[in-house]
C-alpha positions, 0 to 999 in steps of 0.5 A: 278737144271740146268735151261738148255733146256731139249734136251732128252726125254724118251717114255716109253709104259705102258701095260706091260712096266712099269705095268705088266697089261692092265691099262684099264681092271684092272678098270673093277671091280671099273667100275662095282662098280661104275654102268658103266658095268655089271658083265658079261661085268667084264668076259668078260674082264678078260678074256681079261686080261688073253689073254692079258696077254698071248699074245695069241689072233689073229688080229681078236678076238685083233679087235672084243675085240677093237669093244666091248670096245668102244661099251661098253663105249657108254653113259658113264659119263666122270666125272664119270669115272675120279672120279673112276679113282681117288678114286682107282687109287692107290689101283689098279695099286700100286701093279702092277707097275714094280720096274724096270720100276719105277728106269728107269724112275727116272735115266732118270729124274736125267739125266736131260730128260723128262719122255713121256708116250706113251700108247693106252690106253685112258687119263682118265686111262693113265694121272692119272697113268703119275702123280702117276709116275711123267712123264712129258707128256702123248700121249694117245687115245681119244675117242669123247665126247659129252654133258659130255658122250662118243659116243662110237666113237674112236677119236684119236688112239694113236697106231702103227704109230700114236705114232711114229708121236706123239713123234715126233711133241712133240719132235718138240714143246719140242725141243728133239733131237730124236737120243738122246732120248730113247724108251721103249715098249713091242709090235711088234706095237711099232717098229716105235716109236722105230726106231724113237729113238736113243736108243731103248730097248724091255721091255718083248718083245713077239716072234714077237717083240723079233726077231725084236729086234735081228734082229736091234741088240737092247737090249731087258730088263726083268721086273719081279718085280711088288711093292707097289709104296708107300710103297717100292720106293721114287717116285718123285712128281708129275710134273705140266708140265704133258700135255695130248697130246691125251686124251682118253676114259677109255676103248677106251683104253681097245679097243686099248689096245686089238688092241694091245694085238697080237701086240707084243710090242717092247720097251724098 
């Protein structure tokens, strides 16, 4: 292996760029189980899925979904809800990770350039995940902390803008040359982070991110097939080098993911 820097990166968004469902509310059964919500709150949220998933809601019911979740969260038990998050890590998001996705980022890795996970969702959800995928960073939202509990209050918003700022002081600190690296994501929110990069790709684009794309002539991509990580692709290790740039709440997550649910994301 090359001992060269790394002067590339990678910025991949996770909900439906490289899983084809909101990370955070597909914890929400093994959060009931654990005794963090009730079974109403579980509707609730997949309804959500289902809204997300669609790309149906609009910015207010994307907002009061937001309010709701972090709401929720208020109290929580952080190492509660990192031990959740490890005991059903690969049961709940094994089978939902795209193929494609999964064989981007390891020719990416062959090429010799970092792997970053750029997503709305919180840490406690998204670091995990960067692991199981072998990313060498992860920007994510963070929600306060205190005594061991979460607040309920939103800390760090790694959304819209915040990511295009995020990738590059790490592009800063790692030394990446920008107009080399690629991006990759699903949500019209995403276009900053995406214009900051050379080669930007729409993943799944929705009709907003879609014409933006046509729009700045970028290559929009189709991820259709969702596998047992395990069982069907030779992932790489775990890398040690994973850093939390933003650390986040496990449904502050699901907050920001709902905030960008109507987004419409841009990728790629």
């Amino acid at each position: 292996m090359s001992d060269a820097p790394v002067t590339a990166a990678a910025f991949f968004d996770l909900d439906k760029t490289i899983i084809a469902k909101s990370s955070v509310l597909a914890f929400s059964k093994p959060f009931q189980a654990g005794g963090l919500i009730s079974r109403g709150s579980v509707l609730r949220s997949v309804y959500a899925q289902f809204v997300f998933t669609v790309g149906g809601a609009d910015h207010d019911q994307v907002e009061r979904m937001r309010q709701f979740m972090s709401r929720l969260c208020a109290g929580w038990d952080v190492a509660t809800v990192r031990e959740i998050v490890a005991e059903t890590l690969h049961h709940i998001i094994d089978p939902i990770v795209y193929e494609e996705a999964v064989q981007l980022i390891a020719e990416h890795q062959q090429a010799g350039r970092d792997v970053v996970i750029v997503s709305t969702s919180g840490s406690e959800v998204v670091e995990p995940i960067g692991e199981l995928l072998g990313a060498d960073h992860v920007v994510a939202t963070r929600l306060a902390v205190e005594d061991g509990h979460y607040t309920g209050e939103i800390e760090y918003y790694a959304y819209a803008e915040e990511k295009a700022k995020a990738i590059k002081a790490l592009a800063a600190e790692r030394g990446y040359d920008l107009e080399t690296s690629y991006g990759y994501s699903d949500s019209i929110t995403d276009v900053p982070m995406l214009e900051a990069v050379g080669h930007p790709y729409a993943v799944n684009p929705d009709k907003d991110l879609r014409r933006a794309a046509e729009q700045r002539e970028w290559p929009v991509l189709v991820f259709t097939k969702p596998v047992e990580l395990q069982s069907k692709l030779p992932l790489p290790p775990p890398k040690p080098t994973l850093a939390a740039i933003a650390v986040g709440g496990a449904v502050a997550v699901g907050a920001a993911v709902w905030a960008g649910v109507r987004r419409g994301r841009l990728g790629a």
